[in-house]
C-alpha positions in Angstrom: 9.6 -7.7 15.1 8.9 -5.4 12.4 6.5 -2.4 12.9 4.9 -0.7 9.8 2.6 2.8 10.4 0.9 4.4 7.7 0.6 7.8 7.0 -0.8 10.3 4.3 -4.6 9.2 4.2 -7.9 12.2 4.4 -10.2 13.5 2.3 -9.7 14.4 -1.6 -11.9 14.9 -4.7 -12.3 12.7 -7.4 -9.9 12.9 -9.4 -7.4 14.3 -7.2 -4.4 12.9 -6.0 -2.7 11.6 -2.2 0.3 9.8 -1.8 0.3 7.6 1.0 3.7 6.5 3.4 4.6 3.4 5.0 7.7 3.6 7.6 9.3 0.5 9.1 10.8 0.0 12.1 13.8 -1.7 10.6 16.7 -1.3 8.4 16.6 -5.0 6.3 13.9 -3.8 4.9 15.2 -5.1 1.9 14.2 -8.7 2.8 10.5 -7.6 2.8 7.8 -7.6 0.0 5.5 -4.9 0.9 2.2 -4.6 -0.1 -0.8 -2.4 0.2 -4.6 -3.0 0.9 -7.4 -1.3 1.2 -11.2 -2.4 3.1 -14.5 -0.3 2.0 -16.8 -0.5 4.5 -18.8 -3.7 4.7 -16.1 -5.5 1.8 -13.4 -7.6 2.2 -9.4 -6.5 2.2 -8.1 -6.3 -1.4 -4.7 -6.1 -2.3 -3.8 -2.7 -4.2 -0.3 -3.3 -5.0 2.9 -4.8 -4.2 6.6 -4.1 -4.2 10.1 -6.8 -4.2 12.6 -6.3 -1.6 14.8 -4.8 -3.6 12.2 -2.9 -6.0 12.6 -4.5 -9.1 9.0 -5.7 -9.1 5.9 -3.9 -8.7 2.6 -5.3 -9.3 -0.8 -3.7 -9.6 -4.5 -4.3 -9.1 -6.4 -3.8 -12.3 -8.5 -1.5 -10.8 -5.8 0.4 -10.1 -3.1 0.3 -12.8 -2.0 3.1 -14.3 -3.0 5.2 -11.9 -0.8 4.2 -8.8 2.6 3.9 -8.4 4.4 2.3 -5.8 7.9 3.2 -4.7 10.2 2.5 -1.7 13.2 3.7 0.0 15.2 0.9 2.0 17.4 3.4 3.1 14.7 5.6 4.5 13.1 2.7 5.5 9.7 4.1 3.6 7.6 3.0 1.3 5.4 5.2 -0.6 1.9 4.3 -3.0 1.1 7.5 -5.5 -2.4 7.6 -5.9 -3.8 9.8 -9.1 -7.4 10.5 -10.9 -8.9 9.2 -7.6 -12.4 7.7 -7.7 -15.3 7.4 -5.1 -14.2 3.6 -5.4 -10.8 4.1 -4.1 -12.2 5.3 -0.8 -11.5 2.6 2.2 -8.7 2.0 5.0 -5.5 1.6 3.2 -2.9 -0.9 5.1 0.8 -1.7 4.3 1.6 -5.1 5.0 5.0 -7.1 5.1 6.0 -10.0 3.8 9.0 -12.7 3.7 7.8 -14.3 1.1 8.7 -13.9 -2.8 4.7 -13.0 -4.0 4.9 -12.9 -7.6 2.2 -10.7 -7.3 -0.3 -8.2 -4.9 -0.8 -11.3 -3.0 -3.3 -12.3 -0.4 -3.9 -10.7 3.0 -2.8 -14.3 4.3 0.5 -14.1 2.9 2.0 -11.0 4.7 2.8 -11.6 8.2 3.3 -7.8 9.5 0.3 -5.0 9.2 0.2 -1.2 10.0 -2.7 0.4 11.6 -4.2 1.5 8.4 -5.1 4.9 7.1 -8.3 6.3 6.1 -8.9 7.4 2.5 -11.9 8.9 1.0 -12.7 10.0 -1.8 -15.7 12.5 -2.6 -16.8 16.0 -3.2 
């Protein structure tokens, strides 16, 4: 059973920055694509970005590109989403999520099989 717990989430101003961690439980990590979502309040889950097993694919949300960068360490068993010129819009529960599957792309919520707890990020002044 793989466990993923988020970390790295609070309060910033727009335009700020926050970097947000995932840790797994296990080391073949490298069999995983991870991805991350985020929920405003009263909206559905929306995939942010995604990362290969290996990290030679990363994929973005439009709304998101160019801002946020997503990274990961098999070795640390971490995985790690950048977040920079933060808006109001960005605020919501960000989740990492697992994945067996080869997702040439974010993905949908249905295709990851493993969630963290999720970690609160808002963004005002």
């Amino acid at each position: 059973q793989l466990q993923l717990v988020e970390s790295g989430g609070g309060l910033v101003q727009p335009g700020g920055s926050l970097t947000l961690s995932c840790t797994a439980s296990r080391f073949d990590l490298d069999h995983y694509t991870i991805g991350w979502f985020r929920q405003a309040p009263g909206k559905e889950r929306e995939g942010v970005s995604s990362i290969s097993g290996v990290g030679d694919r990363t994929f973005y949300a439009d709304s998101v590109k160019d801002r946020f960068t997503i990274s990961r360490d098999n070795l640390k068993k971490q995985i790690s989403l950048h977040m920079n010129t933060l808006k109001a819009e960005d605020t919501g529960v960000y989740y990492c999520a697992a994945s067996v599957l080869l997702i040439g792309g974010v993905g949908d919520p249905n295709e990851y099989s493993y969630w963290g707890q999720g970690t609160q990020v808002t963004v005002s002044s």
